[in-house]
FISE-762726 format. One line per field, with one value per residue (C-alpha): residue number from 0; residue in one letter; z, y negated, x negated. Coordinates in Angstrom, 3 decimals. Each point is the difference from the previous one (the first is absolute). Layout:
BEGIN
miba	c(NUM,...)
kevo	c(A,...)
pz	c(Z,...)
py	c(Y,...)
px	c(X,...)
//
This chain:
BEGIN
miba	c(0,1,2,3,4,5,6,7,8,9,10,11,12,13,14,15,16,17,18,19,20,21,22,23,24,25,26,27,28,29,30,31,32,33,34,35,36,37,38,39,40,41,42,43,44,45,46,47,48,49,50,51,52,53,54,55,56,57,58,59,60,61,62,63,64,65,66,67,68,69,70,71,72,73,74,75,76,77,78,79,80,81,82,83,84,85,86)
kevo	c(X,X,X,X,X,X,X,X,X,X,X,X,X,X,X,X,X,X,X,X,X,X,X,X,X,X,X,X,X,X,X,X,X,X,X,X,X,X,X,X,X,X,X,X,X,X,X,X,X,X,X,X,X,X,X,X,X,X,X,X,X,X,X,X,X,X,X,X,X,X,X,X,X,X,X,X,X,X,X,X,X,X,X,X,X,X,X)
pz	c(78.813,0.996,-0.594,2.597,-0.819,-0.589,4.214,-1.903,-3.019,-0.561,-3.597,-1.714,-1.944,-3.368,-0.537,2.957,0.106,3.550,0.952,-0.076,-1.978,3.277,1.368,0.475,2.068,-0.776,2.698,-1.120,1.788,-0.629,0.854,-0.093,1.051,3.527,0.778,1.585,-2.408,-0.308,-0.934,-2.106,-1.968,-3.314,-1.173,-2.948,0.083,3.415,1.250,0.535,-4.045,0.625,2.016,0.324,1.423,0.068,-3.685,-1.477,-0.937,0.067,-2.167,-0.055,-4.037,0.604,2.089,-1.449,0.589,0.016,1.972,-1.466,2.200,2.141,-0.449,2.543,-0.786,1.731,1.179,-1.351,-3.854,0.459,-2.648,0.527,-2.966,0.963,-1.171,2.134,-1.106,1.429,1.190)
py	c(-70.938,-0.276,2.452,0.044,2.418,3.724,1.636,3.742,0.565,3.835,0.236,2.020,-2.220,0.297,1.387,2.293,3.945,0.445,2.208,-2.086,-3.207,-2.130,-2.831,-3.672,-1.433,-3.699,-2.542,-2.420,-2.090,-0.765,-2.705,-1.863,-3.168,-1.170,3.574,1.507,1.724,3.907,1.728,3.217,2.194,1.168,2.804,1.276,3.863,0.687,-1.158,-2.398,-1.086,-2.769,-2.906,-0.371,-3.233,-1.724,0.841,0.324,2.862,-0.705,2.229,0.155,0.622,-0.535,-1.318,-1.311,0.785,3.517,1.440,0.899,1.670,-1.655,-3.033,-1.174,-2.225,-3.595,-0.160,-3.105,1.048,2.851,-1.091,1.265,0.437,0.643,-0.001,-1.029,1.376,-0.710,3.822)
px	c(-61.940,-3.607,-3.010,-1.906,-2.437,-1.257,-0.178,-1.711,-1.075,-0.977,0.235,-2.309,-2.569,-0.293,-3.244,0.664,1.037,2.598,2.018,3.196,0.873,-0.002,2.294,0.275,2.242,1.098,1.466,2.590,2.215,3.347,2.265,3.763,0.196,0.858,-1.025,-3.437,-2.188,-0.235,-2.673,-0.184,-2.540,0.335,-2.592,-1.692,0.246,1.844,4.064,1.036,-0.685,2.306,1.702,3.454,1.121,3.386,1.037,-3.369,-2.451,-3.360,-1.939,-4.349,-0.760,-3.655,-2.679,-3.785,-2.938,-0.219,-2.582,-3.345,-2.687,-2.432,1.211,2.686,3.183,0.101,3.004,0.564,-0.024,2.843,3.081,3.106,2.752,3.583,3.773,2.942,3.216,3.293,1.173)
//
C-alpha cells in the first residue's frame, strides 16, 4: 500500500463559514506481488470511505493538516492515518 497523495481537497477550513463540510479525496495504491498495481481513492466526507482489496479493508481515520484560510496546503505535508482490517 502506497499513498500517493491528496488529487482534491475541498474541506472547509477551519476558520472558515461554507455551506458544506467539503471533501478530500486521497490516492493510494495497492499491490500483491507478481501482480500490477491498482489504484484507488479513499475520501473524507463522500463514498467510496474505503478500499477493499483482496481480503483487506482499508479504512481513512484521519488526514493532517486541516485546512486553514488563506494559506494553501503543500502537497507535500498532507499525512494520512489509516486501518486495514481483514473483512
Amino acid at each position: 500500500l502506497t499513498f500517493r497523495g491528496v488529487t482534491e481537497d475541498s474541506r472547509c477550513p477551519d476558520n472558515a463559514r461554507c455551506v458544506w463540510a467539503g471533501n478530500a479525496e486521497l490516492l493510494f495504491e495497492v499491490r500483491q506481488p507478481g501482480r500490477m498495481p491498482v489504484s484507488a481513492t479513499i475520501n473524507t466526507y463522500l463514498d467510496p470511505k474505503l478500499i477493499r482489496f483482496s481480503q483487506y479493508q482499508i479504512h481513512l481515520l484521519d488526514l493532517i493538516p486541516y485546512p486553514h484560510a488563506p494559506l494553501r496546503i503543500d502537497p507535500n505535508s498532507y499525512m494520512a492515518t489509516i486501518m486495514i482490517s481483514r473483512g
